[in-house]
N, C-alpha and C positions, 0 to 999 in steps of 0.2 A: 504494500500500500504506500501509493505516496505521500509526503511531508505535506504535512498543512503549514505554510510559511505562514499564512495569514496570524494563525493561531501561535506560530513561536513567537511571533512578533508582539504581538497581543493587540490587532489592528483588525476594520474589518476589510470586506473585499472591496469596497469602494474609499480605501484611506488614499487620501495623497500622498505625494509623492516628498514634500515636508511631514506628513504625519509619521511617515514611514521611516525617513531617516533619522526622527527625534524616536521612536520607539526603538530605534536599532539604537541609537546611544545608549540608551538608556540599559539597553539590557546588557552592551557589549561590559559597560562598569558595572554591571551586578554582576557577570560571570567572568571575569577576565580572570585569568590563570592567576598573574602577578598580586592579585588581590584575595586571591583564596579564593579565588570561582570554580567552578566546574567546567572546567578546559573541553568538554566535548557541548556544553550547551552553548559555548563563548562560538565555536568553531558555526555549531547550528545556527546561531543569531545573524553571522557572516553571512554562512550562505543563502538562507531567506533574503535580506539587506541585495546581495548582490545579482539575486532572482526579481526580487519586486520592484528596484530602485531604476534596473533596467526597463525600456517601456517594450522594446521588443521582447526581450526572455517573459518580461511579464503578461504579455498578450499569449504567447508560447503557450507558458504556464497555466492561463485561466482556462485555453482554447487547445487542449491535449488530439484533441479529436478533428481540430479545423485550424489549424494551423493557417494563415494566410499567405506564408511562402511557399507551399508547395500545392493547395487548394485550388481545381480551378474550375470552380463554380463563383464566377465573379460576378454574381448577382447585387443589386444596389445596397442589401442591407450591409452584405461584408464588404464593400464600398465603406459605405457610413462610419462602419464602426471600426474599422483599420485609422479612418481618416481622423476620426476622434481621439485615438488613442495616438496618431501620428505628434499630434498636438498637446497633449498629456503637458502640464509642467512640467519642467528637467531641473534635476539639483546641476550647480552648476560644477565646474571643474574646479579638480584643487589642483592649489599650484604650491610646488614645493622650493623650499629657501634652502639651500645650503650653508649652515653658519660657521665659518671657520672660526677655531678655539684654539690656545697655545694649552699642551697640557696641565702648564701650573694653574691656569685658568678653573678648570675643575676641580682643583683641589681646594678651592677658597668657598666662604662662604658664597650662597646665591648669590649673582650678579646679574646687573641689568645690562642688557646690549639692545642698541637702537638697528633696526632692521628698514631697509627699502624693498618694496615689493609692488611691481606693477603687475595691477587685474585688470582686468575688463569691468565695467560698471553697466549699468543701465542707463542708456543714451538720455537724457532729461530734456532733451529736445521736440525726442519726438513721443507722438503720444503711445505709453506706458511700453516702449524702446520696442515700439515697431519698424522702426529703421522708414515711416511714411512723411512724409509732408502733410503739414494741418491740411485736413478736406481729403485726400488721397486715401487709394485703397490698393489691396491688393490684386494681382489677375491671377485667376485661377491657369495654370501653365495648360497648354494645349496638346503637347506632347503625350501627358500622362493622364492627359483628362482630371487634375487633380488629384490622380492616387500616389502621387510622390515614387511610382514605379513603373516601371515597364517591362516588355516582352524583349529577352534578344535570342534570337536565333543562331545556331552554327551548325554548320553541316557538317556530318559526321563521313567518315571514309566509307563506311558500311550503307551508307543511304538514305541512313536517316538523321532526322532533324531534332536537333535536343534545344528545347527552348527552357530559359531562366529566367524567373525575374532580377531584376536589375536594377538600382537606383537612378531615378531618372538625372540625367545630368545636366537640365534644363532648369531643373525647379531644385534640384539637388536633395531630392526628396523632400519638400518639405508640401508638394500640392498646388503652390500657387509662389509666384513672385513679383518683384517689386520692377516695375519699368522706369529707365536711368533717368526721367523725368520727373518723378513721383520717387525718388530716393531723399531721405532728410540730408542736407549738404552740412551736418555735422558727425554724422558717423557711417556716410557713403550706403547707407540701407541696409547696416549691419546691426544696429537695435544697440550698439555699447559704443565708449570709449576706452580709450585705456586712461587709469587715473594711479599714479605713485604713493603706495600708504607709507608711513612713517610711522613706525612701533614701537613700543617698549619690549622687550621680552625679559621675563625672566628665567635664566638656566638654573639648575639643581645641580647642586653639588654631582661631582660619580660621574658625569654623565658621558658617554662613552659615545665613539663616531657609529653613527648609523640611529642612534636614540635621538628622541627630540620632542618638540611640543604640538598642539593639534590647537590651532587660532580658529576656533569654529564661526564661520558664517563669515570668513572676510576674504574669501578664495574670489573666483570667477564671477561672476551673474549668471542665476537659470536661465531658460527660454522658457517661454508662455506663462511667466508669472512665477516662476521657480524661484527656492531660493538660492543663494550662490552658494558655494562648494566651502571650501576651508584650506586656509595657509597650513601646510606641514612645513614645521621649522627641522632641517637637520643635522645635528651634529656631526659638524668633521674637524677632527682632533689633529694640529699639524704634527708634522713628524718633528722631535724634539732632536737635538746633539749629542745626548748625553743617554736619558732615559726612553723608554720603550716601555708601554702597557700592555697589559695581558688580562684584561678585564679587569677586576678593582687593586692587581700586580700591579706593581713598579719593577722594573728590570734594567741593572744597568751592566756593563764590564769595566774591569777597575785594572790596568796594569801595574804587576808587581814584577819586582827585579830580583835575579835567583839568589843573592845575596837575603834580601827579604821570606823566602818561601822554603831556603833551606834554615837561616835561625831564628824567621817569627819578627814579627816588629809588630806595632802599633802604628794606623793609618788612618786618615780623615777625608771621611766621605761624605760629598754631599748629597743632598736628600731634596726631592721634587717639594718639599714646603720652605724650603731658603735658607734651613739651618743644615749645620756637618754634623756628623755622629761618628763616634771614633769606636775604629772595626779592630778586632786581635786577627792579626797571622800568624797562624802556631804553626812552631819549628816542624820542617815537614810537610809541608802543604804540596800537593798534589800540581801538576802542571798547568789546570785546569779544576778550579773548585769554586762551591757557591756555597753561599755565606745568608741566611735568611734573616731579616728582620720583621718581627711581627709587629703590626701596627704601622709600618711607617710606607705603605700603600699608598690608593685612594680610594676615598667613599664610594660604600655602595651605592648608588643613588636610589634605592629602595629603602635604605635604610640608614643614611648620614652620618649616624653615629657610631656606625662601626667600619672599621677600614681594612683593606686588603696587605699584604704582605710585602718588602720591601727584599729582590732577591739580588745578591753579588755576586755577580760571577769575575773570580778572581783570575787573572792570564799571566802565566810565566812571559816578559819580553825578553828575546836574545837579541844582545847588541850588533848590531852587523861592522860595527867600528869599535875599536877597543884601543883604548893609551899605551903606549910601552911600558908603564907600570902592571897595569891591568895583565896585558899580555903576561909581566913575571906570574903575578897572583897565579893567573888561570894553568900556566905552566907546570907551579908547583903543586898545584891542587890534581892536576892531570897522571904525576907521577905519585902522587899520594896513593890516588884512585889505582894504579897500577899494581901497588901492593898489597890491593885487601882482595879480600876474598868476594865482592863484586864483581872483580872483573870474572871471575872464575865462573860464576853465576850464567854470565854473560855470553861467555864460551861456550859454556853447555845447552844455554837453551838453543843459540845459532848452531848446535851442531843437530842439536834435534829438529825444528827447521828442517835443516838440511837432508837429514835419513827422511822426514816424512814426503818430501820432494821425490828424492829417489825412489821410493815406496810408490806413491803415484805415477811415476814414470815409465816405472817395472809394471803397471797394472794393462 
């Protein structure tokens, strides 16, 4: 049996198309995962939302049995009522911002960043951004006889003829259009302008590139009375010099010199909030090792008051130039190393190595 969207939504079957998308709000924040929702009803509420909000999928939907694209009993009622629902108000489009952030930027408290964004408005020109001239009207297109479609034919190698409906490219499906006479000479008979908003936003702590905020109702302008869409603000986090995030991670690499990692030293590191924290390298340190710090992350942005992990990864550097002193040093350490039982170590595993070579060779 199929999904009653009408019913997930809790809308009836003649809701608008504003009704519809305040009822999909509404329930996507009762069920949203992040909130403790039930992640398969959040999921359900979506796909309703993106069944209803559509006017095609939704005529689809009410009409299982008469679909009007593939129907062709193209009698006046199903005329009528395509061309009604042709016209349906439309939410309008969102348009999305991309906010560039320097990472220390996330880690401070909320801030406010001033944002430019140009929508489309509704033309105040013409009457209620018909795209008409006071007194003027529309022509119903001749082409499509006003059903905003047509017949195209192709002939097929086999002999026969496969015909499709089509959007007519006269009226551009819409049934009727505006003659360059009768266009308002302030938004060429396209019913908007464009107009540049100027925002405040405020970011949340944590907040990581691809997350961001939903400025409801200041997107696009509908068509036929719609209401417009909504600004998605996006976070994108620049790439820093030093540190690298791993979700509410800080991660940085910290070079040490073998003098350091063979007898330990004390080091001063800085940390993505402004301050240094002084790190132990104990005698011994691997050529390659990390070093964690708890707490010194960034916010989750779910939850501000706790923060993610701060991890070091320490790197032995070999000098590729070294001083005539240096040179002694490394000399006498070289010959040191020749007397212990290291090198001996060393020999044997290269000789094993080696038989296991042989062994493969022989196979």
């Amino acid at each position: 049996m199929s999904k009653d969207y009408y019913e997930i939504l809790g809308v009836t079957k003649d809701a608008s198309v504003d009704e519809i998308k305040k009822a999909y709000r509404q329930a996507a924040l009762k069920h949203h995962p992040d909130k403790g929702g039930d992640e398969a009803k959040f999921k359900e509420s979506l796909e309703a939302y993106e069944i209803l909000s559509d006017q095609n999928k939704r005529y689809t939907y009410d009409n299982p049995r008469g679909n009007f694209y593939g129907n062709t009993d193209f009698s006046p009622f199903m005329h009528r009522r395509y061309s009604y629902r042709m016209h349906m108000p439309q939410v309008g489009e969102n348009e999305i911002y991309n906010l560039e952030l320097d990472l220390e930027e996330t880690v401070r408290d909320n801030i406010k960043k001033e944002i430019k964004v140009k929508v489309r408005i509704r033309c105040e020109h013409c009457l209620d951004g018909s795209g008409l001239k006071t007194g003027k009207s529309k022509k119903r297109c001749s082409m499509c006889n006003g059903q905003g479609q047509v017949n195209s034919e192709t002939q097929r190698e086999d002999g026969w003829v496969s015909i499709h409906i089509v959007t007519c490219h006269k009226c551009k499906g819409e049934g009727e259009f505006i003659e360059d006479e009768d266009k308002c000479i302030h938004c060429n008979g396209s019913g908007f302008t464009i107009k540049e908003k100027k925002m405040d936003v405020t970011i949340p702590k944590g907040i990581s590139t691809g997350q961001g905020l939903v400025l409801s109702g200041e997107g696009h302008c509908g068509k036929y009375g719609g209401p417009p869409g909504d600004i998605l603000v996006r976070a994108i986090i620049r790439k820093h010099d030093i540190f690298f995030s791993d979700g509410p991670n800080i991660k940085m690499i910290f070079p040490i010199t073998l003098g350091q990692a063979i007898l330990g030293d004390e080091i001063i590191v800085p940390t993505i909030y402004g301050k240094t924290i002084q790190v132990t390298i104990y005698p011994g340190t691997p050529a390659i090792n990390q070093i964690e710090k708890r707490g010194y992350g960034r916010p989750f942005v779910n939850n501000p008051g706790r923060r993610g992990n701060f991890y070091i990864t320490t790197q032995i550097q070999i000098p590729f130039c070294v001083s005539d002193e240096e040179k002694v040093l490394y000399e006498n350490i070289r010959k040191i190393e020749k007397g212990k039982d290291t090198d001996n170590n060393i020999t044997r595993y290269l000789e094993t190595i080696k038989h296991v070579q042989e062994k493969d060779s022989n196979r």
